[in-house]
C-alpha positions as CSV (number, residue, x, y, z in Angstrom):
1,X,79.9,89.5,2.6
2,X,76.5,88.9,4.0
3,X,75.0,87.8,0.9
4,X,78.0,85.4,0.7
5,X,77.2,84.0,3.9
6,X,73.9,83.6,3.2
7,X,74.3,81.8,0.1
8,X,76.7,79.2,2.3
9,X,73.7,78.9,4.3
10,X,71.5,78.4,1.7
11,X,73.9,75.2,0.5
12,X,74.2,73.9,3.2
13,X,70.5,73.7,4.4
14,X,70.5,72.0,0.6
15,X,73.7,69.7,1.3
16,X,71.8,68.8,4.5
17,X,68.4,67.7,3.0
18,X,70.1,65.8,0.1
19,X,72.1,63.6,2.6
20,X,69.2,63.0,4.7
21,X,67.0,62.2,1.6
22,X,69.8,59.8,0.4
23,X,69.9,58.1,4.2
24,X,66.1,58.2,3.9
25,X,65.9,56.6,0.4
26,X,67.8,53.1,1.3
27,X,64.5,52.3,3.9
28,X,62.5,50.3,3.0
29,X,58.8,50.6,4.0
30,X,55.6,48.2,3.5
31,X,52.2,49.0,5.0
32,X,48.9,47.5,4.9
33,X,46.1,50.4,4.0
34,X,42.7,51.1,2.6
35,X,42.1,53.2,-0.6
36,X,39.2,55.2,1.0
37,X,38.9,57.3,-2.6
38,X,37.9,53.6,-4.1
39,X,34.4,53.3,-1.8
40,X,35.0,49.8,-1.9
41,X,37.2,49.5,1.6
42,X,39.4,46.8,0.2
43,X,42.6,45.9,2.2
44,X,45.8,46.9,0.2
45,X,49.5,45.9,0.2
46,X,51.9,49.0,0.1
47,X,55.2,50.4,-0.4
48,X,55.9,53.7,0.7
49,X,58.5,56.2,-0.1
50,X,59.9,57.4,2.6
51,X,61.0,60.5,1.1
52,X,57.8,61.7,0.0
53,X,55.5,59.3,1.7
54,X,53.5,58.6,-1.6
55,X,52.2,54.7,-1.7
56,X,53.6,52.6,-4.2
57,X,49.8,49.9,-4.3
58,X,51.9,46.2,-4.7
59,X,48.8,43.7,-4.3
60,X,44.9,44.1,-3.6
61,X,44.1,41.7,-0.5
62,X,40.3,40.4,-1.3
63,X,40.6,37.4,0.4
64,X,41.6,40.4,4.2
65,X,37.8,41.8,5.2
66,X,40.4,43.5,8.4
67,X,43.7,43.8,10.1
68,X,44.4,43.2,14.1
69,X,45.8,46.5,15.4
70,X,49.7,46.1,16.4
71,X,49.6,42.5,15.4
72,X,52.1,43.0,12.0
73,X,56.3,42.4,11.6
74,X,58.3,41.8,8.8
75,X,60.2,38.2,8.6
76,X,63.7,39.6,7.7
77,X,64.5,36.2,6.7
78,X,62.3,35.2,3.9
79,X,61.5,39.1,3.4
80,X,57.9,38.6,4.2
81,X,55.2,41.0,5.4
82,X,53.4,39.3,8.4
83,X,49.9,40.5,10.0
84,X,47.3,38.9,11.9
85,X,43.5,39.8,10.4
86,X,40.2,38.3,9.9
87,X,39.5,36.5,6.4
88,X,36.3,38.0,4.6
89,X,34.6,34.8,5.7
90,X,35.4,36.5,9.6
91,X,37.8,33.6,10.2
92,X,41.1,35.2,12.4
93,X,44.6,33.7,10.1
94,X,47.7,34.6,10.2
95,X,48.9,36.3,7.1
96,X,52.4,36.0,4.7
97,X,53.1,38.4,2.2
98,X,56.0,38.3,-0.1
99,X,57.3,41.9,-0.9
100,X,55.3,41.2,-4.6
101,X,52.2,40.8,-2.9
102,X,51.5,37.0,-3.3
103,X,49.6,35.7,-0.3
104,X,52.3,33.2,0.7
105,X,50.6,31.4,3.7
106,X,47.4,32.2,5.6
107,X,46.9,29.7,8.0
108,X,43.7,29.7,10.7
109,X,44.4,31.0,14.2
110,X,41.9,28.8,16.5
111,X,40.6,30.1,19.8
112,X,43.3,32.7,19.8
113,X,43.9,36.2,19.5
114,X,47.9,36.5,18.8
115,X,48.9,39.7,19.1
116,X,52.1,41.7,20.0
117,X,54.0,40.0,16.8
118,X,57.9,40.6,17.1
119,X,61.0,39.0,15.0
120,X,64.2,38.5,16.9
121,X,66.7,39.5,14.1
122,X,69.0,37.5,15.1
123,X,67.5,33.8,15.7
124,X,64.4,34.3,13.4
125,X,62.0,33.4,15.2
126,X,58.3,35.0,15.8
127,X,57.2,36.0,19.4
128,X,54.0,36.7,20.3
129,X,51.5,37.2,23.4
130,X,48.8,34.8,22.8
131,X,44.9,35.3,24.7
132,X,43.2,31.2,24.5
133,X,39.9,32.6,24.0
134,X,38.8,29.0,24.7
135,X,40.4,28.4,28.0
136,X,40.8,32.6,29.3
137,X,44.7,32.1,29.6
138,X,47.0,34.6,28.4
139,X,50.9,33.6,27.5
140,X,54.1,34.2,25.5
141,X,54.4,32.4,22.9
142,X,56.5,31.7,19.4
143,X,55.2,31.0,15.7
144,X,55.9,28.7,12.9
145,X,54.9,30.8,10.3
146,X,54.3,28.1,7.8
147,X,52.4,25.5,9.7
148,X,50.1,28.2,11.4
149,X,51.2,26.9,14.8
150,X,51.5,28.6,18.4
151,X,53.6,27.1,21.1
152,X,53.3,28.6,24.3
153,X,56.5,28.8,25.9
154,X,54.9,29.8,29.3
155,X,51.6,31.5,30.9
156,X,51.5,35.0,31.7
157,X,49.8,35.0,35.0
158,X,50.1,38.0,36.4
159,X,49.5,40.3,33.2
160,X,46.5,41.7,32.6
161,X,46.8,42.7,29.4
162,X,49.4,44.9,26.7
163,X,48.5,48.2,25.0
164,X,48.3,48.2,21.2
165,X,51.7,48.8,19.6
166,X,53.8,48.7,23.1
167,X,56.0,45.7,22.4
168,X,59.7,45.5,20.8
169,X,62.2,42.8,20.7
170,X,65.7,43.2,21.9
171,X,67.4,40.9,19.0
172,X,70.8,41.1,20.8
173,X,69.6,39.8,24.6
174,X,66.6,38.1,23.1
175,X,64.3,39.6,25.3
176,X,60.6,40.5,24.5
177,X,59.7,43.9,26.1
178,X,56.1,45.0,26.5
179,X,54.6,47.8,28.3
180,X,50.8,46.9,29.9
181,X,49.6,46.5,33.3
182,X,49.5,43.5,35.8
183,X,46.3,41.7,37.6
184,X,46.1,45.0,40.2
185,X,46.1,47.7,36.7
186,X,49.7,49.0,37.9
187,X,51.5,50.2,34.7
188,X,54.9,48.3,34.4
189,X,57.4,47.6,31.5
190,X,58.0,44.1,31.2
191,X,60.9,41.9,29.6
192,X,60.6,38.4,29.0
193,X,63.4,35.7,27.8
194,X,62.0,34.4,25.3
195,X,63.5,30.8,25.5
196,X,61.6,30.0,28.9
197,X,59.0,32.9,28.4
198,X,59.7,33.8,32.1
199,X,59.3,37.2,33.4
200,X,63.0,38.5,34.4
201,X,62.0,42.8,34.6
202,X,58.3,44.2,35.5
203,X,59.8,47.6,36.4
204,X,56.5,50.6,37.7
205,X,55.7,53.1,35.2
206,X,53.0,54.8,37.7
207,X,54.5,58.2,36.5
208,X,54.3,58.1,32.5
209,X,52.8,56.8,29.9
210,X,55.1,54.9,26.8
211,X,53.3,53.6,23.2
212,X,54.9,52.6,19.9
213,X,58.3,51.4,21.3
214,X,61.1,50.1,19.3
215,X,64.6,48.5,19.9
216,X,67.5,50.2,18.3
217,X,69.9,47.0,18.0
218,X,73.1,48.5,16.9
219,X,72.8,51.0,19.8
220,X,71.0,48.5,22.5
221,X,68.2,51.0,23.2
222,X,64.6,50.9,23.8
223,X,63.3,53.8,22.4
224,X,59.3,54.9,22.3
225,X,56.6,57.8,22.1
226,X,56.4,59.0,26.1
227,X,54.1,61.5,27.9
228,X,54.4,62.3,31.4
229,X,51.5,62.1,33.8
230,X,51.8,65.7,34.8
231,X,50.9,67.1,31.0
232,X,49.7,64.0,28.3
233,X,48.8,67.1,25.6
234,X,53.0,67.0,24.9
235,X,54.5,64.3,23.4
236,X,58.7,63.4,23.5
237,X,60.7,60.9,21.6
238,X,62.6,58.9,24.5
239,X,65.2,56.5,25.1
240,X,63.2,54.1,28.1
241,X,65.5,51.9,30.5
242,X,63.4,49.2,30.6
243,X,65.5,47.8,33.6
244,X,65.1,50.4,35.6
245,X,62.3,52.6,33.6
246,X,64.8,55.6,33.7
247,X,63.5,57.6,30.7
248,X,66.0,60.1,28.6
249,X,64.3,62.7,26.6
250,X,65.7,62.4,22.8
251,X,63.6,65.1,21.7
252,X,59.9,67.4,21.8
253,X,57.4,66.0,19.4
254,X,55.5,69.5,20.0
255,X,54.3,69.9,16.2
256,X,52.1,66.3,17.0
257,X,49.5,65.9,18.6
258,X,48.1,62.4,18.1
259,X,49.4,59.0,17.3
260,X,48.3,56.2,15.2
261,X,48.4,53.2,16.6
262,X,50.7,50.5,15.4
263,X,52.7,53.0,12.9
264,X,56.0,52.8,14.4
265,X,59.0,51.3,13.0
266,X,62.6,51.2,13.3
267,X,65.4,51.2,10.8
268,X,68.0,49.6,11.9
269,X,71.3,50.7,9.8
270,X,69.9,54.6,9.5
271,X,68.8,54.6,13.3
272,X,65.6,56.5,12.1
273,X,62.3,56.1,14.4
274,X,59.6,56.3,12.2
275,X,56.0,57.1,13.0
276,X,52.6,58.3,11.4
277,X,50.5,61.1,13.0
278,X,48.8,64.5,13.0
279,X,50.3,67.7,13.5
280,X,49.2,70.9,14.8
281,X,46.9,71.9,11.9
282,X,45.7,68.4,11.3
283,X,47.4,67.6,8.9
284,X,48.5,63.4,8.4
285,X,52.2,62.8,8.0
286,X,54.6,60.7,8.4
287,X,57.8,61.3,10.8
288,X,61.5,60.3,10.4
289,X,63.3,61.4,13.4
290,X,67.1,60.1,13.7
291,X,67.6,58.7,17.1
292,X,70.9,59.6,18.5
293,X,70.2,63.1,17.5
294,X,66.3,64.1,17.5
295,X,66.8,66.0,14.4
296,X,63.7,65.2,11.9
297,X,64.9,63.8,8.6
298,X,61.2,64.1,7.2
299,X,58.3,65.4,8.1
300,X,55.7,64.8,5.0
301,X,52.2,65.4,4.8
302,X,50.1,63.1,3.4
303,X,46.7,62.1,2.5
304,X,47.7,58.3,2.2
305,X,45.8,55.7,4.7
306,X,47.9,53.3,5.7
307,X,48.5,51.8,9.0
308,X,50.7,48.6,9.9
309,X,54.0,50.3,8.8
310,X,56.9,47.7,8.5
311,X,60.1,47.6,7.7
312,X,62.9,45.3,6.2
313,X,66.1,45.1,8.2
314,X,67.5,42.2,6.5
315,X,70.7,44.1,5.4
316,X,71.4,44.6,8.9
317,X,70.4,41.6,10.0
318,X,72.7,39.7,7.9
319,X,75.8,41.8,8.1
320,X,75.4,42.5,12.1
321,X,73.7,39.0,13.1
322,X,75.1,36.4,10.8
323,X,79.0,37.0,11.3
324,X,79.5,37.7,14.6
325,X,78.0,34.5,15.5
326,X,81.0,32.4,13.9
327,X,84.3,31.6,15.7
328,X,87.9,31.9,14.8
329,X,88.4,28.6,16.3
330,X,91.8,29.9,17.8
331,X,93.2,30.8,14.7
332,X,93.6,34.1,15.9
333,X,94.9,35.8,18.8
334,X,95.4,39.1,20.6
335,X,93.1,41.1,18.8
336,X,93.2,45.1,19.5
337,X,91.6,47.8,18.1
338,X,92.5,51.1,20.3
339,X,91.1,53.3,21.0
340,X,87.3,52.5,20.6
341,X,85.4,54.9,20.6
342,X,87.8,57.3,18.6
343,X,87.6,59.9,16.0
344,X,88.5,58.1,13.0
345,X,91.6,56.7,13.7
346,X,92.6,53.5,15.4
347,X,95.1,50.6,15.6
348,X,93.8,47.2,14.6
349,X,96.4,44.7,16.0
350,X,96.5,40.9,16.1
351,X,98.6,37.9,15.8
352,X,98.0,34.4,13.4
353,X,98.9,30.9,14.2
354,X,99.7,29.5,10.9
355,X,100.2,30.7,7.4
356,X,96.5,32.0,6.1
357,X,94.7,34.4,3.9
358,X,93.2,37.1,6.1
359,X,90.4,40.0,5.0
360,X,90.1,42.9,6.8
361,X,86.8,45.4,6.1
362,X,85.5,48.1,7.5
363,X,81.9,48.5,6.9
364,X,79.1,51.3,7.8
365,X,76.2,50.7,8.7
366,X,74.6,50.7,5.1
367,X,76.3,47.7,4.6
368,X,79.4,49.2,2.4
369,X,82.5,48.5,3.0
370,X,85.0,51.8,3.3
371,X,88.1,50.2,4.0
372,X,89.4,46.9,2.2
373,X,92.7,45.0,3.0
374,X,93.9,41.5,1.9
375,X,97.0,39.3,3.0
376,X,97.9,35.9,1.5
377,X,99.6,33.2,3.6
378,X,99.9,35.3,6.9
379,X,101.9,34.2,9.8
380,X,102.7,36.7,13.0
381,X,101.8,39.6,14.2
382,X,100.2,42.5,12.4
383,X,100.0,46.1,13.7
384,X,98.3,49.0,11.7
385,X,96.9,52.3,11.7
386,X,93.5,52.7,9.9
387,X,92.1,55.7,8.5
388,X,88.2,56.2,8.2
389,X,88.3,60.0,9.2
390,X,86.9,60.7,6.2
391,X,83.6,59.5,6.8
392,X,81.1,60.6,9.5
393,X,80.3,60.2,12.8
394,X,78.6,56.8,13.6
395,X,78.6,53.0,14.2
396,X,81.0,50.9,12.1
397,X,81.8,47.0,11.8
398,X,85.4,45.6,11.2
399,X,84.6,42.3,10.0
400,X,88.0,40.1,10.0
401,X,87.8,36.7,7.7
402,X,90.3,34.0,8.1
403,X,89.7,30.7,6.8
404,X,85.9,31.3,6.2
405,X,85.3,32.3,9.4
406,X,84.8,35.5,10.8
407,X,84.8,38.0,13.8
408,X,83.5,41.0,14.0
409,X,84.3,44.1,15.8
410,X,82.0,47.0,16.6
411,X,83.8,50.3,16.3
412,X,82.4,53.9,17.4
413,X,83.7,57.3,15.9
414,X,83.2,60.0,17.2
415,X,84.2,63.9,16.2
């Protein structure tokens, strides 16, 4: 019996790392790094498995002598790799990278520093903080990628600067969040609209420390490296309420013990934090944590240099941003789905004006659609029981076409 038990335990530590490989293997990572084994120091475009962390060289940047720290994000729209750098002539640009490696658009960045880049997901469009080296102001700002153009959308007065890496974009509010201290050095976490650029949150952080922060979209959280003031050796995972800078440990990052700066990324439809650092021994690797959970799906070592780490949401994007956005137009009425949250099961109700063709979906968060239901020239009320039990825990999307337009519903199961 106990070697039965022990060879259930056996497949199902395997079961367990299979699935979280197969979550792991649909993200997809780019980087910017330096071959340090070629002597030559030459700036290279990367892909990087995020299974086994190897690099995947795509393009060989000669005309990039170096690369702004924290000053990268991935265009989700035109599935670009953007960075800020110096040229090898020591002229600062603004570089565009297609996922092939072709230098798309490099346009110069006068008496600037732009840093802080960050794409709203949802309008795409390219927020920055911008420091006029030419007239000493410092401001939020947006970019037009092609024309090599800021526009500052208002003046950061009373900001005296942002730490490397701090920043994230909240695609469903769009808010620009930043953590950095005012004209006085007091730490605070700030949130910005980003259509006036005016401050609206510049909550205290005097107690803690927060670096590499992200925004989980599908979940509305911030979520960043913290250390408390009382010990900065130990390092959590944390959910930060950036309203009230209420801070919700997710999980111990005990096995690391330092960060590199501007590695952190965010995949949106997995809800995997993703970092690069040292462990205990030294050794380089790169993290995967789940979010919700603070479980580590990977924990690689690796000798790679790469720094910069991106990656491309646009699957999300699409399927979370681009619907929900259209109207029904009052085509529709009384929709229900009860109960939500739920385990699996739910009613979807809802009544139709006039004679249609209506689609009803479910879809996770991978962008696959589980449940599929047609009806030609409905009229009336509808009332169902649907079925996802099957599947796991999780975030889905009910996505209800009539008359190509849609509405989308966000459904949570939980068991």
């Amino acid at each position: 019996m106990k070697k039965n038990k022990r060879i259930v335990c056996i497949l199902t530590i395997i079961c367990f790392l299979c699935i979280t490989s197969m979550t792991a293997q649909n993200i997809k990572l780019y980087s910017i790094g330096i071959d340090a084994s070629r002597g030559d120091n030459k700036v290279m475009f990367c892909k990087i498995d995020p299974v086994t962390a190897s690099v995947t060289l795509i393009a060989q940047l000669n005309d990039v002598k170096s690369v702004n720290s924290g000053s990268s994000t991935f265009d989700q729209n035109s599935h670009h790799y953007i960075f800020s750098g110096h040229d090898v002539n020591n002229i600062t640009r603004l570089y565009s990278i297609d996922t092939l490696g072709k230098v798309v658009s490099n346009p110069v960045i006068n008496n600037a520093f732009v840093f802080g880049l960050e794409y709203d997901l949802k309008s795409n469009h390219l927020y920055c903080e911008i420091n006029n080296t030419f007239l000493g102001i410092r401001s939020f700002g947006s970019f037009n990628i092609e024309k090599g153009v800021t526009e500052d959308i208002n003046n950061l007065d009373n900001v005296l600067g942002m730490a490397s890496g701090s920043s994230a974009f909240n695609s469903n509010t769009g808010k620009y969040i930043f953590y950095g201290p005012d004209n006085n050095n007091v730490k605070r976490i700030w949130s910005i609209n980003s259509v006036d650029g005016v401050i609206e949150t510049s909550q205290i952080v005097d107690s803690f420390f927060v670096s590499e922060l992200e925004f989980d979209n599908l979940n509305n959280k911030l979520i960043g490296i913290y250390r408390n003031n009382t010990d900065l050796s130990k390092l959590f995972l944390a959910e930060i309420n950036y309203l009230t800078a209420e801070v919700s440990i997710i999980c111990n990052l005990d096995d690391v013990t330092t960060l590199q700066t501007g590695s952190s990324v965010f995949d949106q439809s997995t809800g995997s934090y993703i970092f690069k650092g040292r462990d205990i021994f030294n050794n380089n690797k790169l993290f995967l944590i789940n979010a919700l959970t603070g479980e580590k799906i990977s924990n690689i070592i690796t000798d790679n240099f790469f720094y910069e780490i991106e990656c491309d949401n646009t699957k999300f994007a699409k399927s979370f941003y681009e619907s929900t956005d259209l109207n029904m137009e009052n085509t529709i009425d009384n929709l229900s789905v009860y109960p939500n949250p739920n385990s699996g099961f739910f009613n979807l109700s809802f009544s139709s004006r006039a004679p249609t063709v209506v689609k009803i979906q479910v879809i996770n968060n991978l962008g696959q659609i589980i449940y599929n239901e047609s009806l030609d020239s409905f009229i009336g009320g509808y009332s169902k029981n649907i079925d996802i039990s099957a599947f796991g825990s999780g975030k889905y999307f009910l996505k209800l076409s009539m008359n190509e337009q849609t509405k989308i519903e966000q459904i949570t199961v939980i068991k």
